[in-house]
N, C-alpha and C positions, 0 to 999 in steps of 0.2 A: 350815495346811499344804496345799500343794497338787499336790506330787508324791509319786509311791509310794516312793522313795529315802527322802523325809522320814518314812515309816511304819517305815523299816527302819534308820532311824539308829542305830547301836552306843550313842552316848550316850546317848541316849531309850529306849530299850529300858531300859538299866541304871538310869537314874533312875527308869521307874514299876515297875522290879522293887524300887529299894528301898523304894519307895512300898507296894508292896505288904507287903512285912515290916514294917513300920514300921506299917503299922494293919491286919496280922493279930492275932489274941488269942493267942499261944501254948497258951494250954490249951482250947484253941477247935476241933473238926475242921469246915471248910465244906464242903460240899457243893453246889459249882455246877452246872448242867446246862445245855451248850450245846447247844441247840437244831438249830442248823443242821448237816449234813454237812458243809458249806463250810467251820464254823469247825474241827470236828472234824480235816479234815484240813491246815490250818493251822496249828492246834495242836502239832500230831507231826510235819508239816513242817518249823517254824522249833524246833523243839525247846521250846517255852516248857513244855511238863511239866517240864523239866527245872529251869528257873530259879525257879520258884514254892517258896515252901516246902512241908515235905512235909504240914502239915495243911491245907492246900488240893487238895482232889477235885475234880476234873472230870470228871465224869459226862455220857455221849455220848448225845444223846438222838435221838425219832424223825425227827428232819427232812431224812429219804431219801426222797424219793416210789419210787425206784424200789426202795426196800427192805422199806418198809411192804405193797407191794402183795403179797396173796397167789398162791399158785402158781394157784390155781382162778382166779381172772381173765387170766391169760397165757394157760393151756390154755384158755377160752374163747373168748379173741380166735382164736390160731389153728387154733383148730376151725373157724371161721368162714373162714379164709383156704386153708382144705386144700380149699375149691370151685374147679370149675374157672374159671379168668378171674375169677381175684381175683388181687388185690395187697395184700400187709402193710404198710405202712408202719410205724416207730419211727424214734423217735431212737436212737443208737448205741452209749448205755451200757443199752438195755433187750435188746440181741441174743445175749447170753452170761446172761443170767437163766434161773435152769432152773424152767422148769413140770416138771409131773409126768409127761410124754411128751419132754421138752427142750424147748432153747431156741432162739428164732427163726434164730438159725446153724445147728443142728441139723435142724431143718426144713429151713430154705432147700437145705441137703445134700441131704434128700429129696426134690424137687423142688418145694417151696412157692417161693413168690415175694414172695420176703422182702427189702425195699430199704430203707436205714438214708437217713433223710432228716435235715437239719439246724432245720428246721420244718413247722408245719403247712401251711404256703404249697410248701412243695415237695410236698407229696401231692398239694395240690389241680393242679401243675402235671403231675404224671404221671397223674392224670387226664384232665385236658385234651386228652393227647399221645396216651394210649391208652383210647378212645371207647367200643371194644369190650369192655374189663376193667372191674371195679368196684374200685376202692380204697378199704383202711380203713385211714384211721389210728389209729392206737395213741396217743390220748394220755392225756400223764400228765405229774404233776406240782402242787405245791402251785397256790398262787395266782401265783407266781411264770410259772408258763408259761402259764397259764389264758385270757387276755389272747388271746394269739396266736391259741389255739385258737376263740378266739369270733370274732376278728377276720376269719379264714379261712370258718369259718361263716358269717357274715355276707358272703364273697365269692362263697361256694356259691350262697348261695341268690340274692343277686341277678345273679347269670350265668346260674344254672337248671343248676346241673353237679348232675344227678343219677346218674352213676357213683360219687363220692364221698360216702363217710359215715364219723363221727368214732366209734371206740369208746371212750367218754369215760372218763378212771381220774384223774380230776382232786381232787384231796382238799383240806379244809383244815387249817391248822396247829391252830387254836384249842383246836378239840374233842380233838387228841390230846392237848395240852400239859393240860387239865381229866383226859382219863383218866388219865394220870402223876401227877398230884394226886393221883386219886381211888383210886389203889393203894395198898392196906394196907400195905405194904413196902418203900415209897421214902419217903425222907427229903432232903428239898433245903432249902437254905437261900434261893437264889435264882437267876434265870436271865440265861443270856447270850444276851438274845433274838437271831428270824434277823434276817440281814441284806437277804437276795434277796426272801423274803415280805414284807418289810416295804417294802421299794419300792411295793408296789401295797396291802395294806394300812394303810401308818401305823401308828405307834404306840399309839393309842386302844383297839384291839382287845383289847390286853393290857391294861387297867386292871383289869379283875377282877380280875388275880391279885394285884396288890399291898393290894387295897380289902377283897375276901372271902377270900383265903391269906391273906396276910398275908408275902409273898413279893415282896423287890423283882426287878426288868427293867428290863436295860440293852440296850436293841437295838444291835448291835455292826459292826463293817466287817469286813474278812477278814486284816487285814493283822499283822503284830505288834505295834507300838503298840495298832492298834484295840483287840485283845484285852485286852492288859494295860491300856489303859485301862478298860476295861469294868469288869474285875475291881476296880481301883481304886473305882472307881463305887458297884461293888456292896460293896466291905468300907465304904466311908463310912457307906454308908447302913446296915447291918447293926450299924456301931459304935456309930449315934446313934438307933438302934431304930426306924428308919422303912422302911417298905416302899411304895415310888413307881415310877413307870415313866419312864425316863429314854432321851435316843436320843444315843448317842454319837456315830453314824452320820449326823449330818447333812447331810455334803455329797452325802446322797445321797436321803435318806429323809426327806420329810415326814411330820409327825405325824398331817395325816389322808391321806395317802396319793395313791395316782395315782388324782384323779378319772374323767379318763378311760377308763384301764383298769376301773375298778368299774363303769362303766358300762356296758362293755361286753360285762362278762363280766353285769351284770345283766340285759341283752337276751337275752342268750341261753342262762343257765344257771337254775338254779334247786337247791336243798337237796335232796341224798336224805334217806327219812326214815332211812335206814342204811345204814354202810355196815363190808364187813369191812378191818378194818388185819392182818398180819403180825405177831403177838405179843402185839396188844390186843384183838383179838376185835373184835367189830359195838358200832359208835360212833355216835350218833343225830346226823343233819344234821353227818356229818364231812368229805361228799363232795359233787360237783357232781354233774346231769344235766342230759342238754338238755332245753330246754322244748320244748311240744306247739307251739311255732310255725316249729322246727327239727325237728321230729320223723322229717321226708322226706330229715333226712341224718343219723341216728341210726343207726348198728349194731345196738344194741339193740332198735330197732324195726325197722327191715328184713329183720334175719336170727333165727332160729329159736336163740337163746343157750343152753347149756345150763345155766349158773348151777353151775358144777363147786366144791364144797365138797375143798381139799387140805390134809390135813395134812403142816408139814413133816417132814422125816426127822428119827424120835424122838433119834440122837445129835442134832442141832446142836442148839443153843441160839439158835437168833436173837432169837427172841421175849423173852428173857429181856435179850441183848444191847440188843436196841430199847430196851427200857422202863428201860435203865441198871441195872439189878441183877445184872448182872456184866459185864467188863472184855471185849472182846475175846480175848484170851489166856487165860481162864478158862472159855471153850468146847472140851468136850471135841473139838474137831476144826482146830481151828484149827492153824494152818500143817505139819497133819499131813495126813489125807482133806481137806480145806477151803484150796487155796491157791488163787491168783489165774488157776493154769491150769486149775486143776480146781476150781472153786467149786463146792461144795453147796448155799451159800445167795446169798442178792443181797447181800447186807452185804458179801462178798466180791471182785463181782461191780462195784457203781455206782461209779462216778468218788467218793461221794458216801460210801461206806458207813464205817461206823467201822472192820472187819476189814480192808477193804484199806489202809485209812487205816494202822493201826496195824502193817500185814504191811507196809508199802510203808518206814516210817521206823521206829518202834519194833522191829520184830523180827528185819531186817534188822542194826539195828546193835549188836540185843543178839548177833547171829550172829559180827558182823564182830569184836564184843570179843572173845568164846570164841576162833574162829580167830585171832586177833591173840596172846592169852595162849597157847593151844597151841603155835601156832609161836615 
């Protein structure tokens, strides 16, 4: 197939739904976790919760970068940016995230100088523009953006733009999906791996989990076929007791991935020995930093970081929400103190997160049913 119409064809949809029934176990409960935010909000976009039978779970996992990051790294970054003649840079779903003082909108209110850019290449350009300001960007992001950010890096330095330096918040997928393993209290049968992280990692990365879990991976596309094929994928193999890592995703994603991008991001990054995630606490080698040969456009080495430890607010539940052990809607705050104009948490907040995900289609249309039977 090779148009997005063909992912959304009414026939093909209904055929891998019945596919699906047809080699579920009826006395069987699955428990899938999709990995990516991207599929998360596809999911509850095209409705497919809805078509699945009901002993099939699909559990929203951590694959928000900007939801995993904790509040103590936002108020870091602009702590650093409340000097005078500096410049913030992020991308535009990180501006409405609330640190523990608020969020980069909120600031920028206050007179910070706070500019929502669409990549790392646009910081380094308002750098350039403004000679006398120092700008930091803010980035963040799996492996997915990580790329850009080295790439840019690598223009810094050989230009010699020393106004500009990167606050790096760059994480990777591997080690959260092992901490989800590695929690007492989740129970998975198998995953709907990413689609975005796997463009520059491959599929390779994920062999552990099918070899030492015992847990198959189907890396997936976004679309609604993709999905439902996936899950097809995954009950095959769950029926015939094999756990393998499979890419359904192919017209996109090679199996070992974008060399180029690894490379790039290998020049310039290197493994923190730790790092903290939003719900899972400090994960060993989860995260990127730049190496000592970028060091002269590091944030973290330029500027005086306070290393700000936040917990969030004892009602939400995010943490809990991240790690899949409860539903969106099972947070005591959800589409009550916690809606998308008033976020208390980033789940709320990312293009990306499961809360808004599930505020934006699911909760809506449980709304629109109530006001539909009332009237």
């Amino acid at each position: 197939m090779r148009y997005v119409d063909e992912f959304r064809d009414p026939a093909l949809i209904t055929k891998a739904s019945e596919e699906i029934r047809r080699l579920s176990d009826p006395v069987r409960h699955y428990r899938i976790m999709e990995v990516c935010g991207g599929h998360t909000h596809a999911i509850y976009r095209f409705g497919l919760k809805d078509i699945l039978p009901d002993n099939i779970e699909l559990i929203h996992g951590p694959g928000c970068p900007v939801c995993v990051l904790p509040m103590g790294r936002i108020d870091d970054g602009l702590t650093i940016a409340r000097e005078p003649n500096r410049i913030f840079a992020a991308f535009g779903d990180m501006m409405r995230v609330p640190g523990a003082h608020g969020s980069p909108l909120e600031h920028k209110a206050r007179g910070t100088d706070v500019r929502i850019v669409y990549s790392p290449a646009d910081a380094l350009e308002i750098a350039k523009k403004n000679a006398d300001k120092e700008v930091m960007f803010f980035a963040i992001g799996f492996e997915t953006t990580a790329p850009s950010t080295a790439l840019t890096l690598m223009a810094a330095k050989k230009q010699d733009i020393r106004n500009f330096t990167v606050f790096c918040n760059h994480v990777t997928i591997v080690p959260a999906i092992r901490a989800i393993l590695d929690s007492p209290d989740m129970r998975l049968d198998g995953f709907i791996g990413p689609g975005h992280v796997s463009t520059v990692i491959g599929c390779r990365p994920y062999e552990w989990i099918a070899r030492n879990e015992r847990k198959p991976v189907v890396t997936s596309g976004f679309e609604p076929l993709d999905l439902l094929q996936s899950i097809v994928m995954l009950l095959r193999q769950l029926g015939a007791g094999e756990a393998k890592v499979e890419n359904q995703y192919k017209r996109v994603v090679q199996w070992e991935g974008n060399r180029a991008a690894l490379k790039v991001m290998a020049e310039v990054f290197e493994l923190r020995p730790y790092f903290e995630w939003r719900g899972l606490g400090f994960i060993s080698q989860s995260a990127l930093r730049i190496r000592d040969t970028y060091a002269a456009w590091d944030a973290e080495r330029r500027y005086s970081v306070p290393e700000t430890r936040v917990a969030d607010p004892k009602s939400a539940q995010c943490g809990e929400v991240l790690k899949g052990v409860l539903k969106p809607a099972q947070c005591k705050l959800f589409g009550k103190e916690c809606t998308p104009e008033h976020p208390i948490g980033a789940l709320m907040v990312s293009s990306e997160g499961s809360c808004a995900a599930y505020y934006s289609y699911e909760h809506r249309k449980s709304l629109i049913t109530t006001i539909s039977a009332v009237a």
